[in-house]
C-alpha positions in Angstrom: -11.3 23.9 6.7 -13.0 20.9 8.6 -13.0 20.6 11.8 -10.0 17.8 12.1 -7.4 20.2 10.2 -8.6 22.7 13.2 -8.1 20.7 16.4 -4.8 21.3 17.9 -2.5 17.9 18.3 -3.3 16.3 21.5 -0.6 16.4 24.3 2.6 14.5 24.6 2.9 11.9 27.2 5.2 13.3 30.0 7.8 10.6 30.7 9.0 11.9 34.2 5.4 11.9 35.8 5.0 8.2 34.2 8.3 6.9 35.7 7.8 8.2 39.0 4.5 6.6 39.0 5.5 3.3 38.0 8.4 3.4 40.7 5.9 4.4 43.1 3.6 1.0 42.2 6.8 -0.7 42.7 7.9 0.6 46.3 3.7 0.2 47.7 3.7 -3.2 46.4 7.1 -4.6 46.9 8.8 -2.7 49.8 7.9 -2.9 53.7 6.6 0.8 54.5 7.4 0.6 58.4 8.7 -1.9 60.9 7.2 -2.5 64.7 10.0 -2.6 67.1 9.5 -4.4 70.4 12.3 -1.9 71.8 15.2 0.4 70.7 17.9 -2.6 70.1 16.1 -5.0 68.4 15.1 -5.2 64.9 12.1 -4.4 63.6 9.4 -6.8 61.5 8.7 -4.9 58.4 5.0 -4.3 57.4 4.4 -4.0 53.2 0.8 -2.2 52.9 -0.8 -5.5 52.2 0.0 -6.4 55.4 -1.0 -3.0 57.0 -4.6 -2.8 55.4 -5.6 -5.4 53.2 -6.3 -5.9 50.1 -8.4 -2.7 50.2 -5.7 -0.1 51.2 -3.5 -1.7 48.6 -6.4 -1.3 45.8 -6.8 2.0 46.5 -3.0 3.2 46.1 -2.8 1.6 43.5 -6.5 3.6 41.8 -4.4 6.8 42.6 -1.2 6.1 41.3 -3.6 5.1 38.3 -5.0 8.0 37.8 -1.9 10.1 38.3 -0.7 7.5 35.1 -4.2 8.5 33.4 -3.5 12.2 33.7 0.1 12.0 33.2 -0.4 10.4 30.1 -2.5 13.9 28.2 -1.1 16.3 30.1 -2.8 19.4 29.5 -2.9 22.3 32.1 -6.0 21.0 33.6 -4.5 17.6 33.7 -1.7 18.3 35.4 -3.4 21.0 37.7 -5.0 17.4 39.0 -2.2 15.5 39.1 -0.9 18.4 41.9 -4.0 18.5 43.6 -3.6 14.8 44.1 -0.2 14.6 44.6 -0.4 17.4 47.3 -3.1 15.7 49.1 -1.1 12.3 49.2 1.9 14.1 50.7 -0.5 15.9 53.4 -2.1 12.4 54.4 0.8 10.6 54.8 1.3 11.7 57.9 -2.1 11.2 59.1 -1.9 7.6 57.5 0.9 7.3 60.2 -0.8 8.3 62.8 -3.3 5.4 61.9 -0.8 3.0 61.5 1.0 3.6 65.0 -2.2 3.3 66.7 -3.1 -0.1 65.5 0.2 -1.5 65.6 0.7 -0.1 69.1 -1.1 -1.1 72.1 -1.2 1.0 74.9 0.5 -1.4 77.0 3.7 -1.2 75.1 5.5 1.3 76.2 9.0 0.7 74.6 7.5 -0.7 70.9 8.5 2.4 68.2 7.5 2.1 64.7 10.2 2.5 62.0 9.7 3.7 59.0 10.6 1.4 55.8 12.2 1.4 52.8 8.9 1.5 50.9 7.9 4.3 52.7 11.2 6.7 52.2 11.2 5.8 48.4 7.1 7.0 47.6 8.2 10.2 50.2 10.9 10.8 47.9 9.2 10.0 44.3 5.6 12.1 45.7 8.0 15.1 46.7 10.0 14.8 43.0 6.3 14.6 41.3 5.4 17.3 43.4 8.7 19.2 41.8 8.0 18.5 38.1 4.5 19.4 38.6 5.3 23.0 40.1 8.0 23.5 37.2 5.6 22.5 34.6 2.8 24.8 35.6 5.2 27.5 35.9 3.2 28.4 39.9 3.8 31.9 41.2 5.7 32.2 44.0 3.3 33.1 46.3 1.6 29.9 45.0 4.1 27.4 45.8 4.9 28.7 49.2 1.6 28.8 50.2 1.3 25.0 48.7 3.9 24.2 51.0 2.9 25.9 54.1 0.1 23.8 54.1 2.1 20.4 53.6 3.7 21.7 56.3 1.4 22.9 58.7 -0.4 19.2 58.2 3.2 17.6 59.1 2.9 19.9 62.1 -0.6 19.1 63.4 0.1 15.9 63.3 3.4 15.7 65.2 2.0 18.4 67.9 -1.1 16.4 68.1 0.8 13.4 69.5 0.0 10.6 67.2 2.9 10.5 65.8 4.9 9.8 69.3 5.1 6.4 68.4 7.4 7.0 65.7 11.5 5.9 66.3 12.6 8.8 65.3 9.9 10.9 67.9 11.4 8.4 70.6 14.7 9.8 69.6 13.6 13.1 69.6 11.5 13.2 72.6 14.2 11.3 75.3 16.9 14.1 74.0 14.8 17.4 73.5 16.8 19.8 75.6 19.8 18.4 73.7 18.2 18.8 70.0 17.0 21.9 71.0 20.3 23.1 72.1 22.5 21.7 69.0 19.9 23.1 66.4 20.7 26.4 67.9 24.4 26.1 67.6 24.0 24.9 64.1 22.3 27.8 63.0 24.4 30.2 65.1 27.4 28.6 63.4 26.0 28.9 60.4 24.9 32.5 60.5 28.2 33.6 61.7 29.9 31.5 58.6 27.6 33.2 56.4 28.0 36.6 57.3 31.4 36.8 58.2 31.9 35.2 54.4 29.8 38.2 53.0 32.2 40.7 54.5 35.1 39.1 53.4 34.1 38.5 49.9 32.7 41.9 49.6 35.8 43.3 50.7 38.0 40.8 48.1 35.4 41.6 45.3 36.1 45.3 45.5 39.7 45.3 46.2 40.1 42.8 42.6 37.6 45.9 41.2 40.2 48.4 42.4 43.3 46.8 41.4 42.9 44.2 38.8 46.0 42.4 39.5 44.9 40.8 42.3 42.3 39.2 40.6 44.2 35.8 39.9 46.1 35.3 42.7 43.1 35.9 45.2 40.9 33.5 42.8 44.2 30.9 42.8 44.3 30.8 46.6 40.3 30.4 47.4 40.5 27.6 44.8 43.0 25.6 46.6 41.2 26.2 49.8 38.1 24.9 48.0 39.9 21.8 47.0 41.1 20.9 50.8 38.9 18.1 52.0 37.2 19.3 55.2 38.8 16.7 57.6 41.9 17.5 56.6 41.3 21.1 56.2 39.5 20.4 60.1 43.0 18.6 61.3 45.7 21.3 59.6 43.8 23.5 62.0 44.1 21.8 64.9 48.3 22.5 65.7 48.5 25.9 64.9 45.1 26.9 67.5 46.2 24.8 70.0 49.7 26.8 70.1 47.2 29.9 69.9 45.5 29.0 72.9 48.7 28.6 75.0 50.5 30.9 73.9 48.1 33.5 74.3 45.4 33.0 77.5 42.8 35.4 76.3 42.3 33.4 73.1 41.8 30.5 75.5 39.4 32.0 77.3 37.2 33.0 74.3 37.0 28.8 73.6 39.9 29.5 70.8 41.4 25.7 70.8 42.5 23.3 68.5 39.2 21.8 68.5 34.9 23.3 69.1 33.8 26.0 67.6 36.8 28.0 66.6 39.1 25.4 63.6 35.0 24.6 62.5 34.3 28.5 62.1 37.7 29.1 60.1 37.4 26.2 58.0 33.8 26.8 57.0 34.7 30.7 56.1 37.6 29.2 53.9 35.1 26.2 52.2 32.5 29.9 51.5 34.5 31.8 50.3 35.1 31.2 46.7 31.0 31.1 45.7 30.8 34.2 47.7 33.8 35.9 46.2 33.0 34.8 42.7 29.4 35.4 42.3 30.1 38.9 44.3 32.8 39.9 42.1 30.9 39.0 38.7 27.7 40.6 40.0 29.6 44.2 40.5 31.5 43.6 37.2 28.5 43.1 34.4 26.7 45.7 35.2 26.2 47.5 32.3 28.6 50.4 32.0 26.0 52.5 30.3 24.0 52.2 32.9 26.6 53.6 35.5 27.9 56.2 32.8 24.0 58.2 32.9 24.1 57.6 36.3 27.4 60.0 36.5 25.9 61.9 33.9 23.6 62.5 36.4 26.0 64.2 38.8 25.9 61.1 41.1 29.2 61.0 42.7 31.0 57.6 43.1 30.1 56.2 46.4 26.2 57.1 45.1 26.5 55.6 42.1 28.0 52.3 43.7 25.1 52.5 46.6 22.3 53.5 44.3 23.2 52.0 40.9 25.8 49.2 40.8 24.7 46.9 43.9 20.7 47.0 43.5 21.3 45.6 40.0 24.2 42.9 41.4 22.0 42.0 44.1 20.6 39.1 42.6 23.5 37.2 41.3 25.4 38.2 45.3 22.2 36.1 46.4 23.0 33.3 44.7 26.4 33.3 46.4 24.7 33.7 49.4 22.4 30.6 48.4 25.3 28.6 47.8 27.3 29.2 50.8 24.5 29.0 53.4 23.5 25.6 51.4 27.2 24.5 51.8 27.7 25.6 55.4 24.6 24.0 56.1 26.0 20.8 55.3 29.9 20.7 56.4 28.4 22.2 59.7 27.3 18.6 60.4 30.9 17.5 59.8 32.6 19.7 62.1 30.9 17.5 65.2 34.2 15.2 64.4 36.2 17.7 65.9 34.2 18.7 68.8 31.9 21.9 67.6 28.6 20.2 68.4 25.5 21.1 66.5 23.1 18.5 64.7 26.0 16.8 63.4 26.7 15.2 66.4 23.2 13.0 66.7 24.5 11.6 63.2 27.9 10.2 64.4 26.4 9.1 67.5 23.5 7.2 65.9 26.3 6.1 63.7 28.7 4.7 66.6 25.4 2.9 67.6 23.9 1.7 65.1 20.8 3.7 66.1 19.1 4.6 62.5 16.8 6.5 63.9 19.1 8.9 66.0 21.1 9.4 62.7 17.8 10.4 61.0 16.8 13.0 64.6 20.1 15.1 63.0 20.1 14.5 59.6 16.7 15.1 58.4 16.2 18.8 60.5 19.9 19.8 58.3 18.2 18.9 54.6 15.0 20.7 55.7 16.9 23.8 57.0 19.0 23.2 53.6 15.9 23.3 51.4 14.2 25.9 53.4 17.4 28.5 53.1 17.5 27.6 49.0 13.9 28.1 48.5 13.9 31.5 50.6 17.2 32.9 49.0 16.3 31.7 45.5 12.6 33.3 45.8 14.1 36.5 46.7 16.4 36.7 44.1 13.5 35.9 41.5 11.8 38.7 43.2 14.6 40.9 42.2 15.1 40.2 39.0 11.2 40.2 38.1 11.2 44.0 39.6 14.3 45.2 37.6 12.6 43.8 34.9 9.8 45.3 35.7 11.5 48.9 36.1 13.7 48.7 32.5 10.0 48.1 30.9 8.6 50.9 32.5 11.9 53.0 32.0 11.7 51.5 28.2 
């Protein structure tokens, strides 16, 4: 055989890596990255990175984005083990390249100038972090792999924002003139959350097992946390409001706890109704596929119920209940920041007041700490749950 009929085909191009590169050109070369703002009220004059460094910064984007193209275009394991090398160094820089930018657009005299950040610069955050994605999927990383990848993006996000560079930042002018009060409302939102998330899980655990026991009340209790589901959350938020208010009056010691028709009590009911459902669902489906030869040797054993439910049935339905979990905590994440309309606080409440003011920035000071936590709690929840499943596979080999 010669050595043509031996070689093995070269690599296909992958589209997704080329798109996102070619977007990327487009946002470095025709999008302002930042704007300088005299002061909080007026607008800012946007900055493309021609204007920013020269001809020279904008050559040099470009030669990376380039050879992101160049490897994206054979993308063999080697090739693509670049391609994250380099796409995880431009996302750690990025912050340092704003520390740059703030202090030579800055002087020192200015005290009230802030530097927004642009389209252009929002668009290659977002296409870097969905290269970043496709890369991680594509190399299939370990876990331990991609969290420690990620700890480092974000301990360089870190340094850089405790180092104080990045102070000149509108949304670090937000943050820094209402500390005590972001500090206090990212508690509450993840208090609130926590207690919608657990109280869920007891509740669904509870449904699941009674729909186990008696099979009839399987699609009723299904029926009623699907119309719950289906309630949008203002108006779930204002059906509340009558019925807790009368509570309140009519009995002083639910006053006293803060029970009213609006705060934290109609936003902690409604949440628990909106989690219910994934919870129940994915609780109820994980206790009821476990293999019933599995459970039969366990009694054959001479494990008695209770030990076969403890020891048996819930390890193995531990990993779909997660995903329940995943889901809910991802959900409740998110409607938490709605329930500021009726008076429950939390990060929601920076977003409809930079909202009612036209302050950007002060909508960005809540948003952008609720998709972090969102992201966090779904990486964390779904990590575990791989961790599960890889040692119960793990264990049938072994068993096998």
């Amino acid at each position: 055989m010669t050595s043509d009929t031996c070689a093995l085909p070269p690599a296909a191009p992958n589209p997704v890596l080329l798109v996102l590169t070619a977007l990327a050109a487009g946002a470095i070369v025709g999008l302002p990255l930042v704007s300088v703002q005299p002061n909080r009220i007026m607008p800012g004059e946007g900055l493309t990175l021609w204007a920013l460094g020269g001809p020279m910064a904008l050559t040099g984007a470009l030669m990376v984005l380039a050879g992101l193209t160049w490897l994206a275009w054979r993308p063999t394991r080697r090739a693509l083990s670049a391609a994250l090398t380099l796409v995880g160094l431009c996302l750690a820089l990025l912050p340092w390249a704003l520390v740059v930018v703030a202090a030579a657009q800055i002087e020192p005299g200015m005290s009230s100038a802030r530097i927004g950040l642009g389209a252009g610069l929002w668009a290659l955050l977002f296409l870097l972090l969905l290269m970043l994605l496709e890369l991680i999927n594509r190399l299939a990383l370990s876990p331990l792999l991609r969290w420690g990848l990620l700890l480092g993006l974000g301990l360089s996000l870190l340094l850089a924002l405790t180092g104080g560079g990045l102070d000149g930042l509108a949304l670090m002018r937000e943050y820094h003139g209402r500390r005590a009060a972001f500090h206090a409302a990212l508690r509450y939102h993840l208090l609130l959350v926590s207690a919608v998330v657990g109280i869920s899980l007891l509740l669904a655990a509870g449904l699941a097992l009674a729909m186990r026991r008696w099979s009839g009340l399987r699609r009723g209790t299904f029926s009623v946390l699907s119309v719950l589901q289906t309630i949008p959350s203002l108006a779930l938020f204002g059906l509340l409001l009558a019925p807790l208010a009368y509570l309140a009056v009519r009995f002083t010691w639910l006053g006293d706890l803060g029970v009213r028709g609006i705060g934290w009590a109609p936003a902690l009911i409604a949440l628990v109704a909106y989690s219910l459902l994934p919870m129940t669902r994915n609780a109820f489906v994980a206790l009821d596929e476990v293999a019933a030869d599995v459970t039969d040797a366990a009694r054959g054993m001479g494990m008695s119920p209770a030990q076969v439910f403890w020891q048996v049935r819930l390890p193995l339905a531990l990993p779909v209940m997660l995903e329940g979990i995943r889901i809910t905590a991802v959900q409740a994440i998110g409607l938490a920041a709605v329930a500021a309309l009726i008076g429950a606080g939390g990060l929601g409440t920076f977003i409809f007041q930079g909202l009612g003011q036209a302050a950007m920035d002060l909508v960005l000071l809540g948003a952008l700490p609720i998709i972090l936590i969102a992201l966090l709690v779904d990486g964390l929840f779904s990590a575990l749950a791989e961790q599960l499943r890889r040692a119960q596979g793990r264990g049938e080999t072994a068993h096998a």
